[in-house]
C-alpha positions as CSV (number, residue, x, y, z in Angstrom):
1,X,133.3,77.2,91.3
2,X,130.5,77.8,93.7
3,X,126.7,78.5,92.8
4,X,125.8,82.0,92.3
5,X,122.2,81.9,93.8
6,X,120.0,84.8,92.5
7,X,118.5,85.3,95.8
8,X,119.8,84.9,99.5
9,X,117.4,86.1,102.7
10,X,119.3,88.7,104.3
11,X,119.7,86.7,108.2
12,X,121.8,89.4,110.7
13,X,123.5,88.0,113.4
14,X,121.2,89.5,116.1
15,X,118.3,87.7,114.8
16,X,119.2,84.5,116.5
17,X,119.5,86.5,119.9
18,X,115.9,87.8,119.1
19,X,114.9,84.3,117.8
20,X,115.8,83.0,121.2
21,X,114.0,86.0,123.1
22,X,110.8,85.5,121.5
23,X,110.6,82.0,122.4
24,X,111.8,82.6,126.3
25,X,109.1,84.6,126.0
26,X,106.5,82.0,125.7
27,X,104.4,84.5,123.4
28,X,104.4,82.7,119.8
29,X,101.8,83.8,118.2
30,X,101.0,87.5,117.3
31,X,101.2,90.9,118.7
32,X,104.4,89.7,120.6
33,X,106.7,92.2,121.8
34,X,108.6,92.3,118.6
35,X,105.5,92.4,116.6
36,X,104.7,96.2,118.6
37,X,108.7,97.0,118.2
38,X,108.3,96.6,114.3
39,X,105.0,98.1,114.5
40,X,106.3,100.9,116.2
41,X,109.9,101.3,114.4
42,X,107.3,101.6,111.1
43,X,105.1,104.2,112.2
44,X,107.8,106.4,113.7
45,X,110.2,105.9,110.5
46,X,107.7,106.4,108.0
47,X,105.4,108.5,109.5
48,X,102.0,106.4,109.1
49,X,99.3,106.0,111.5
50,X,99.5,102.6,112.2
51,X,101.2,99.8,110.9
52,X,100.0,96.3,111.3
53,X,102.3,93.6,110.5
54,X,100.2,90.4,108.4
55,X,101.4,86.4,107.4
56,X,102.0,88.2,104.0
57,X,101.7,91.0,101.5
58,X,98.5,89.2,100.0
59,X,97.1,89.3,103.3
60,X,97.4,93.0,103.7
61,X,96.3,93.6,100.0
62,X,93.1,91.3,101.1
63,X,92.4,93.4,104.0
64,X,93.1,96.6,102.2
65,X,89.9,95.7,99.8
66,X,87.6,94.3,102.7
67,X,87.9,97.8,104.1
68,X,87.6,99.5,100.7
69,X,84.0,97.0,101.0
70,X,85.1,96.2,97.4
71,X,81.4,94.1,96.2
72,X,81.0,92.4,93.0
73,X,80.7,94.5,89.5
74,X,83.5,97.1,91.1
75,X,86.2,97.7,88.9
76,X,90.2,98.0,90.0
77,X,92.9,99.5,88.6
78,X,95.7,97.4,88.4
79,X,99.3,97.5,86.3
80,X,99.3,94.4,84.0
81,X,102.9,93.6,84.9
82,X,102.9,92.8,88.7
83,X,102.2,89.7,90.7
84,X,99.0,88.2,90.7
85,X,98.5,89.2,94.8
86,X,97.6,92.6,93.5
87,X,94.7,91.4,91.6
88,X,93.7,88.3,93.6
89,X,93.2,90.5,96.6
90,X,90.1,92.1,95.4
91,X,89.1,89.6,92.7
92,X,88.1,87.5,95.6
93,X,85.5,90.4,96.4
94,X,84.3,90.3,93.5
95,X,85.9,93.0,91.7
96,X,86.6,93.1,88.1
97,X,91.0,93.9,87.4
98,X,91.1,96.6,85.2
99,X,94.7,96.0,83.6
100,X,96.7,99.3,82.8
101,X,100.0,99.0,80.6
102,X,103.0,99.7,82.2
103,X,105.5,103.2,81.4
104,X,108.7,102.0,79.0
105,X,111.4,104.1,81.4
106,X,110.4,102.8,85.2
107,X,107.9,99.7,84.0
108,X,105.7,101.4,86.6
109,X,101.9,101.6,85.6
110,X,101.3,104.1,82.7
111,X,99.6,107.3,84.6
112,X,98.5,108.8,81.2
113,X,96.4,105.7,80.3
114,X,94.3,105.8,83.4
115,X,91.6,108.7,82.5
116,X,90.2,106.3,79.7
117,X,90.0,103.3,82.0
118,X,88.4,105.3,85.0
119,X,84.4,104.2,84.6
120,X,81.4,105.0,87.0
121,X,82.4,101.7,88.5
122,X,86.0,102.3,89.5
123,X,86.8,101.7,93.3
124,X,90.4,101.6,93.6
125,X,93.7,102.4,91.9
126,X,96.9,99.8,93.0
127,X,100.3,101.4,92.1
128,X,102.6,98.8,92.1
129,X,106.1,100.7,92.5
130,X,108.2,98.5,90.8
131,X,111.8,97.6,91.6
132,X,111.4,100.0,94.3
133,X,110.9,102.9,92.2
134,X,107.9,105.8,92.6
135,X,105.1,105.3,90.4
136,X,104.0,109.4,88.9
137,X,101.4,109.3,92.0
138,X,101.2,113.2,91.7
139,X,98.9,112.3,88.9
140,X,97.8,109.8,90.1
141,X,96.4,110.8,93.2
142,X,95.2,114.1,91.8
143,X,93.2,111.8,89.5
144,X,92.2,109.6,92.1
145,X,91.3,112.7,94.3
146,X,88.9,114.8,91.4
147,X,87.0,111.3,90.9
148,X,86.9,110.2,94.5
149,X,88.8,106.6,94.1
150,X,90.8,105.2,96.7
151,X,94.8,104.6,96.1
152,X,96.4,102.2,97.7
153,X,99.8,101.5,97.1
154,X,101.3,97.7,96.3
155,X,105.0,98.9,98.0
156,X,106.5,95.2,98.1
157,X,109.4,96.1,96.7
158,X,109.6,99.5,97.9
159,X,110.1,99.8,101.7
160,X,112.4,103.4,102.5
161,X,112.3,104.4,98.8
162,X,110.9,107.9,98.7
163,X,109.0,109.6,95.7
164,X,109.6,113.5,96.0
165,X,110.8,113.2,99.4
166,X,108.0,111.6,100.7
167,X,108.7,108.3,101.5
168,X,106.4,105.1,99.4
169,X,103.8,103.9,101.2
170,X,103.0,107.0,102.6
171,X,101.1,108.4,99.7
172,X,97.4,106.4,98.9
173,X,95.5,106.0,102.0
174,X,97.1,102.9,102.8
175,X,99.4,100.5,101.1
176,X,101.1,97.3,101.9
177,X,104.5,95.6,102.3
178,X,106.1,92.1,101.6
179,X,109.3,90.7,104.1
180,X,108.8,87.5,101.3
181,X,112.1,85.9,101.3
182,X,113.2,87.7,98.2
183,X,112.6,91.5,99.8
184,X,115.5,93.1,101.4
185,X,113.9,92.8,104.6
186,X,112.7,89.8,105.2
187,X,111.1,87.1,108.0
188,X,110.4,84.4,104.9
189,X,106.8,85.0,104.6
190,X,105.4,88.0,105.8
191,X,104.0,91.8,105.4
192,X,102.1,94.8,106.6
193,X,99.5,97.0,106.2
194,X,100.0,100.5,106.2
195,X,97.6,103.0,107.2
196,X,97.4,106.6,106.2
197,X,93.8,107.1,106.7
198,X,93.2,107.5,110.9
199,X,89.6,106.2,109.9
200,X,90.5,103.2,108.7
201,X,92.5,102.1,112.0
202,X,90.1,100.8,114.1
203,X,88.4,98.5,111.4
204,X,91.3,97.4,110.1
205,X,92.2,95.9,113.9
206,X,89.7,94.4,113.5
207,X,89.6,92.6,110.3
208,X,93.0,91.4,111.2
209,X,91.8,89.8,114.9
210,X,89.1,87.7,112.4
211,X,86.7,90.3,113.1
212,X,86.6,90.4,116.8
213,X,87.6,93.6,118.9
214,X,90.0,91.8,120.5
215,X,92.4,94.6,119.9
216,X,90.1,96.7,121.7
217,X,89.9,94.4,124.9
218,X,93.7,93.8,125.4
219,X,94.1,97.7,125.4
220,X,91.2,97.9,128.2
221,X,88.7,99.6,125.8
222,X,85.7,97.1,126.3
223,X,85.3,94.1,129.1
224,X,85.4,91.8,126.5
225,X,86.1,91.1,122.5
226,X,83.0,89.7,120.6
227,X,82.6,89.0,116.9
228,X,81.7,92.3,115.1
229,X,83.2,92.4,111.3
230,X,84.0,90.2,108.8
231,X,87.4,89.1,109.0
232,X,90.5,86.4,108.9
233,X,93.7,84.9,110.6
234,X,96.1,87.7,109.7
235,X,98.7,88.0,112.3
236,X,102.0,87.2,112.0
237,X,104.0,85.1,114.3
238,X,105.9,86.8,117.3
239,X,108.6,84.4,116.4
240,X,108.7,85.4,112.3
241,X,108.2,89.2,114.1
242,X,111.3,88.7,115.8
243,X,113.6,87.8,112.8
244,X,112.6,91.3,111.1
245,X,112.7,93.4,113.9
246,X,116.4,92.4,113.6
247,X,116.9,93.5,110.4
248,X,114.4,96.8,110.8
249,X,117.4,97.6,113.7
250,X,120.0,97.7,110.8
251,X,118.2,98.9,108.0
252,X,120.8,101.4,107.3
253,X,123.2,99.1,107.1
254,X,121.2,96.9,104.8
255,X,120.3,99.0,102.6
256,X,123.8,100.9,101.8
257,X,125.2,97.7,100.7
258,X,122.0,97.0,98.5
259,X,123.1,100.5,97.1
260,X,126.7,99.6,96.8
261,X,126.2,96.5,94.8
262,X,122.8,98.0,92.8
263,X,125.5,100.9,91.7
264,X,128.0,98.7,91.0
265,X,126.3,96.9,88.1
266,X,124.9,100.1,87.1
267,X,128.8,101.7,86.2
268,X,130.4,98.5,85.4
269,X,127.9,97.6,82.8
270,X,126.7,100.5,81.2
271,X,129.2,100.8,78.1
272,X,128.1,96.9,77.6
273,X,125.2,97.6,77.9
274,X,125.0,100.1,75.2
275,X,127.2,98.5,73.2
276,X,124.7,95.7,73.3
277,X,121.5,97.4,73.1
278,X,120.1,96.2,76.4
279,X,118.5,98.5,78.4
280,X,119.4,99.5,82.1
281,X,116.8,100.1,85.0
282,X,115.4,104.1,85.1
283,X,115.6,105.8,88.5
284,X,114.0,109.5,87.6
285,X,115.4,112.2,89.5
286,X,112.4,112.9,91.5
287,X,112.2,109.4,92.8
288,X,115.1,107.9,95.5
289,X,114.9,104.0,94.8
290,X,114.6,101.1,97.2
291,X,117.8,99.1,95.7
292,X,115.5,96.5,95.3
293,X,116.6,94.7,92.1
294,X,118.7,95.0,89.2
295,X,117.3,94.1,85.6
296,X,118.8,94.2,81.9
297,X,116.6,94.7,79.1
298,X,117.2,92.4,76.0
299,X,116.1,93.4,72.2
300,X,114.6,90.2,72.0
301,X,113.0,86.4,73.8
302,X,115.8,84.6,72.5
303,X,118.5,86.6,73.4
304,X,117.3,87.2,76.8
305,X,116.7,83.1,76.7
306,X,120.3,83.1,75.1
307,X,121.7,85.1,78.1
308,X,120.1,82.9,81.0
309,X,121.7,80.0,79.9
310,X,125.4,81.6,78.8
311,X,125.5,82.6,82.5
312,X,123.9,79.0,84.3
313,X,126.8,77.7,82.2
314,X,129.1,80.0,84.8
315,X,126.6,78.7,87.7
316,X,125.4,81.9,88.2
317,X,121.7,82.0,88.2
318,X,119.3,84.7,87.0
319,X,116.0,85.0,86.7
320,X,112.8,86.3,84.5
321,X,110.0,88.1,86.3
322,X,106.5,88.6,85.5
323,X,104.4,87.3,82.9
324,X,101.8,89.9,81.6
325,X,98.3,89.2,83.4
326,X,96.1,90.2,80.3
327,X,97.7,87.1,79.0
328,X,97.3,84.9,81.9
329,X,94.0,82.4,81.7
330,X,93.0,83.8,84.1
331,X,93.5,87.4,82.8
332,X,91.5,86.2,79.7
333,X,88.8,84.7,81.9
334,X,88.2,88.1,83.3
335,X,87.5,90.1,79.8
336,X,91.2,91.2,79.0
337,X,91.8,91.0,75.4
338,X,95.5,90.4,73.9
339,X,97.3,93.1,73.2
340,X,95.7,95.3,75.7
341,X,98.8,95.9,77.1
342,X,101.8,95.8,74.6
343,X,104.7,97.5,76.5
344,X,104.0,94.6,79.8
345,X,104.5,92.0,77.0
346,X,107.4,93.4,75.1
347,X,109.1,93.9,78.5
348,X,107.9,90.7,79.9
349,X,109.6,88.8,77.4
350,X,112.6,90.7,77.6
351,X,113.5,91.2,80.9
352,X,116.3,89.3,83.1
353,X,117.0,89.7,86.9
354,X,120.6,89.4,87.9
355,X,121.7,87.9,91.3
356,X,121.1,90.7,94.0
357,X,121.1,89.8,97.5
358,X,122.9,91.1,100.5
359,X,125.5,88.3,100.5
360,X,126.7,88.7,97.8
361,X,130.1,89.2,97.9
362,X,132.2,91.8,95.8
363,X,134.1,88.9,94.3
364,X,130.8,87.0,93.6
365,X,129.6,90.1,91.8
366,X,132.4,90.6,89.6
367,X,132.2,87.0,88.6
368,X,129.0,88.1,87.9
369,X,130.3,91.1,85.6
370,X,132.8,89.5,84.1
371,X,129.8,86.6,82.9
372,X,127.6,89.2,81.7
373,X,130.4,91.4,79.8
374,X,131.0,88.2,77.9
375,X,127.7,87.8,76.8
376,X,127.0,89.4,72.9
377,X,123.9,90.2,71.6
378,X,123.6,89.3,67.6
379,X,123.7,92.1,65.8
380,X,120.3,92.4,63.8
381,X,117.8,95.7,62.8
382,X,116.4,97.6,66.0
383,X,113.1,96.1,67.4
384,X,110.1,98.0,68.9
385,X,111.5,96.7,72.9
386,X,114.9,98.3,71.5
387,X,113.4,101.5,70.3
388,X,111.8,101.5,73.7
389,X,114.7,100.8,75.9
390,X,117.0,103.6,73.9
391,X,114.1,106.2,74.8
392,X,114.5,105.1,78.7
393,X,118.4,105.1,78.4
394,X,118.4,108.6,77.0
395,X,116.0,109.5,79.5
396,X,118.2,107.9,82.5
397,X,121.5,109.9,81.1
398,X,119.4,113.1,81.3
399,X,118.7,112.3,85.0
């Protein structure tokens, strides 16, 4: 039997027509004319002012707290279970991570735990919308909004899923985006930076062109670009530009298989699920998801441990995800205190990611099935993370 691989980049077939453009075109490096096409195919899609394609999501997070002018001492609110970008980016300012426990239903950041961790010093709040899923930002931006904090939203795994209609990354007054290898839209390393905000445009050109006006010059603004901001190296490659601009022009059709196969699992393994006592990902009502990945929740370490190896044993190859940041040495480094955040941990341990990609075949994923369906949890007394996940199963049945 073949490998299962967890992930597989999604590569259409017009991407090597594009790929072959790009370099005809003899412009390589950025700004290109697919980078402006996938500038242009965001803004009009999702409605932003500007959209400025980076080398990565942690460049765009990095450029979002240069024009926040996060300074040392500030404080940032950040979900404890995410990757360590969304801290990095403005711990590098200076800023002091604020880590906020993470809801037991969507694993999103815990809106009801944020008026106790707002101080005079707060600067920012980062939603990350995990698994593509809305954080509750009608809270939090009326919070964020009564204490004048800036929300920018971490939307790497969100990209077209929607919170109340309104599409994710088009709530805080900017956010950012990852087309990382394992996104479903993807160049290998990449992102954006979206901006919500008109008055944050012309800086943030700027910033990106390592603080020259550049921008400025090559639209015939100024006679010429001089050094005026702070600033970095930000741009992506025409080349990489070209490879998602491919996959931008069939994001439809990208995106319904990711629903076909994220459904799949959902209805094939539900009654093991339950039979089991594994939780299932929560999509509430209110939220329309990104079909970004699909998770199982096990009652305990070793059974999700136990579970990762029954299926490499079938060559089919799943993954873990985060590991809480208050834990981290770095975390600890920074003041957090263990057990800060005791949902991130339980669900941190607990957690499994099965193979989700867009090549993954039907037959492929009922091998998959199949593996997981013979997989059984040892019976054993009801743990806290169980407790937990039956809450968030009840609550997804309701939805």
């Amino acid at each position: 039997m073949a490998p299962i691989p967890f992930n597989c980049p999604t590569i259409l077939p017009e991407a090597f027509e594009y790929l072959q453009q790009a370099v005809i075109n003899k412009h390589l490096s950025g700004d290109g004319l697919f980078t402006h096409r996938c500038h242009q195919f965001l803004e009009e899609l999702l409605g932003v002012k500007k959209a400025l394609l980076t080398t990565s999501c942690t460049h765009a997070l990095e450029m979002a707290a240069i024009l926040l002018n996060i300074q040392p001492g500030d404080e940032v609110l950040v979900p404890d279970f995410t990757f360590v970008s969304t801290v990095n980016a403005f711990v590098l300012r200076g800023a002091r991570p604020v880590f906020v426990d993470i809801r037991p239903d969507t694993l999103n950041m815990d809106e009801n735990l944020l008026p106790q961790l707002i101080t005079s010093r707060t600067r920012a709040i980062v939603p990350v919308h995990y698994a593509g899923v809305g954080c509750e930002m009608d809270a939090i931006l009326a919070l964020a909004h009564a204490r004048h904090i800036a929300v920018v939203e971490d939307n790497a795994h969100g990209l077209f899923g929607k919170y109340r209609g309104q599409y994710l990354g088009t709530l805080g007054c900017m956010a950012t985006q990852s087309f990382h290898e394992t996104k479903n839209f993807t160049c290998g390393e990449g992102g954006a930076l979206l901006l919500n905000d008109p008055a944050l445009v012309q800086r943030a050109e700027i910033i990106r062109e390592k603080g020259t006006n550049r921008s400025r010059f090559f639209r015939g603004e100024v006679d010429k670009y001089t050094w005026v901001d702070i600033g970095s190296s930000f741009l992506l490659s025409d080349v990489l530009a070209a490879l998602l601009f491919a996959q931008f022009e069939r994001h439809q059709f990208v995106q319904a298989k990711r629903a076909r196969i994220w459904h799949t699992y959902a209805t094939r393994l539900e009654a093991w699920a339950a039979e089991n006592r594994v939780g299932l990902p929560i999509v509430p009502p209110h939220c329309e998801q990104a079909y970004h990945m699909f998770y199982l929740l096990f009652p305990s370490l070793d059974q999700r441990q136990a579970f990762i190896a029954h299926l490499k044993t079938k060559k089919i190859y799943s993954v873990f995800h985060y590991l809480p940041l208050h834990l981290s040495e770095m975390g600890q480094r920074l003041g957090a205190r263990a057990g800060d955040c005791p949902v991130s941990q339980m669900v941190s341990d607990r957690l499994v990611r099965l193979p989700f990609h867009n090549d993954l075949t039907e037959v492929d994923q009922e091998r998959v099935i199949e593996a997981v369906r013979g997989f059984k949890v040892s019976s054993g007394a009801p743990s806290e993370v169980e407790l937990l996940a039956s809450t968030a199963t009840r609550s997804r049945r309701a939805a």
